[in-house]
C-alpha positions, 0 to 999 in steps of 0.5 A: 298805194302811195295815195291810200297811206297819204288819206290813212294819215291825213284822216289819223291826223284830223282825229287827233286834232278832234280829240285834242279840241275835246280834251281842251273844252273839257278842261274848261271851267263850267260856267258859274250860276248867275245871280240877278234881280229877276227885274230892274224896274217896278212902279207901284202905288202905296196901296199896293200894300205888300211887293214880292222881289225876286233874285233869281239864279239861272241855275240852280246852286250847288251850296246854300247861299247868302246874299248880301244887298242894300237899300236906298231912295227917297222913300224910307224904310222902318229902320232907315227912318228910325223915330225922326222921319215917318217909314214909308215902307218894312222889309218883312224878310231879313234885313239886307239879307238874303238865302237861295237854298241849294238847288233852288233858284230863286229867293224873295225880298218882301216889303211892306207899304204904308198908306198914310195922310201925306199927299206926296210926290213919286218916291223910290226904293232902289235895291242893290245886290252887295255880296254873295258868299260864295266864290261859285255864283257871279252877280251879274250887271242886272244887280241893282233894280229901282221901284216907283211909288205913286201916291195911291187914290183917295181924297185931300181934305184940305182946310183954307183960311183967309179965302175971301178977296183982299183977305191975308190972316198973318196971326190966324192959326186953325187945325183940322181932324177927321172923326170916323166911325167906331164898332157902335156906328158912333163918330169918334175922335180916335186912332182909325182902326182902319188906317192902322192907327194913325191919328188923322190931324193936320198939326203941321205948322203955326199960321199957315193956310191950308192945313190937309191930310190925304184919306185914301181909298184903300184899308178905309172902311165904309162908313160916316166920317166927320171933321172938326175945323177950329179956330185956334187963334188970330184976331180976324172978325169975322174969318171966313174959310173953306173945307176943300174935298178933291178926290184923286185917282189913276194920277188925274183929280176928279171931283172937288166939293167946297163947303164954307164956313165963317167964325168970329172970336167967339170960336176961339177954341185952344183945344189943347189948353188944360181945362178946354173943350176939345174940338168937335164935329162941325160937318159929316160926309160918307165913303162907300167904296171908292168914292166919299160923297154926301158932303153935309154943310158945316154947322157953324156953332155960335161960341167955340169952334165945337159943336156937339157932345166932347169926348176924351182927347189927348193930342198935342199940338206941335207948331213948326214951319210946314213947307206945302209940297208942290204937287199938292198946292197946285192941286188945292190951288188949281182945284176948279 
């Protein structure tokens, strides 16, 4: 009888040390939704055009939420950038803001990339979650993630001068402009609708060789392309130089097409003086797909450095000490 109170009170107490354990978990508070981006790292090229960032919760919450995050990196944003440094990129969605709805998990940070003429290094667009306002959501670690961009495929168009052995043109000064096609199949010296208005010229600096621009494959239509290559000016009789094409793609150069040309000081052409003649087109070549190919001779004129029929044209020179990125000058001058 002993025996049977003894299990009667060991199996009370063991109950109550159950139910003591249960009250004491339901006392705890419930874990707060965890907020963070949905990855820490992305590698993109500039053709990748348009990038869906996302910041996720791990379960929904209970209230609308703002986010507040940053942004920072060697790549510049539109805003960043303002009017002293071209953008590399536009956030499309609020800017360094952010809403998760409520009973959503999930909110998207868009932006927007740039193709451009610039032949350059890997940039980085780093994202960091500041702040939420509210005291139920707990940003986790994973809040700051870092995007590469890679230089996307296309082609460096490179103008050289003083290419022939022993020569070294300290005062001689050339620019170059692509043409592309209009809507009537016309070569035309204008804002490239297909590159969302950029002007395609290489005014980057006063007496230094070689100017360049960088035509991708992307938002470039098909079609005829055209360059002018002036002799601005200098005092070398003759002076020799090279229209340099090196196509580039997955990282790795492929192809390189050099045509050479030579001018005197009859080819003298300060296009951007009043009352000059603009500069013209000296060769042709073609894109189809990704690929520009059928690279024409340069038909070098007997006076000024233009050939053809002129059309209005209104840019400016602007000289100034343009530094040739790395990168691009080991391909321009390892380009065999």
């Amino acid at each position: 009888m002993r025996k049977y109170s003894v299990l009667l009170l060991s199996a009370f107490t063991l109950g109550s040390f159950v139910l003591l354990l249960s009250s004491c978990k339901d006392d705890e508070p419930p874990v707060p939704p965890q907020l963070s981006f949905a990855v820490s790292e992305m590698t993109v090229k500039e053709s990748d055009a348009n990038l869906q960032i996302e910041v996720v919760l791990d379960k929904p919450a209970s209230e609308d939420i703002k986010i507040e995050y940053s942004i920072k990196g060697t790549a510049k944003d539109d805003v960043s950038a303002g009017t002293t440094a071209p953008a590399d990129y536009e956030v499309v969605t609020d800017y360094l803001e952010l809403q998760i709805p409520e009973g959503e998990t999930k909110g998207i940070i868009e932006l927007d990339l740039y193709s451009d003429s610039d032949y350059e290094d890997d940039e980085t667009i780093e994202l960091a979650i500041e702040e939420v306002d509210s005291d139920a959501i707990e940003i986790t670690r994973e809040d700051d993630m870092v995007i590469t961009v890679q230089q996307e495929d296309g082609m460096v168009v490179g103008l050289e001068w003083g290419v022939g052995d022993g020569e070294n043109y300290t005062d001689v000064d050339m620019d170059l402009f692509l043409w592309g096609e209009n809507a009537s199949a016309q070569l035309v010296r204008s804002n490239y609708v297909g590159l969302a208005g950029n002007q395609y010229t290489s005014l980057r600096g006063s007496f230094q060789s070689p100017e360049f621009f960088f035509l991708p494959y992307a938002g470039v239509d098909d079609g005829m392309f055209g360059i002018s290559a002036t002799y601005y000016e200098g005092t070398a009789n003759p002076m020799n130089f090279n229209l340099v094409f090196i196509e580039y793609a997955n990282g790795v150069q492929s192809t390189t097409v050099t045509k050479p040309g030579t001018y005197t000081l009859d080819n003298i052409n300060k296009w951007d003086e009043t009352g000059a003649i603009p500069p013209v087109l000296i060769m042709k070549f073609k894109k189809t797909g990704n690929d520009y190919l059928e690279f024409e001779e340069i038909t070098e004129p007997v006076t000024g450095s233009r050939h053809g029929n002129s059309s209005e044209f209104t840019l400016k020179k602007q000289p100034g000490n343009f530094v040739l990125p790395e990168r691009l000058r080991q391909i321009l001058y390892k380009k065999n």
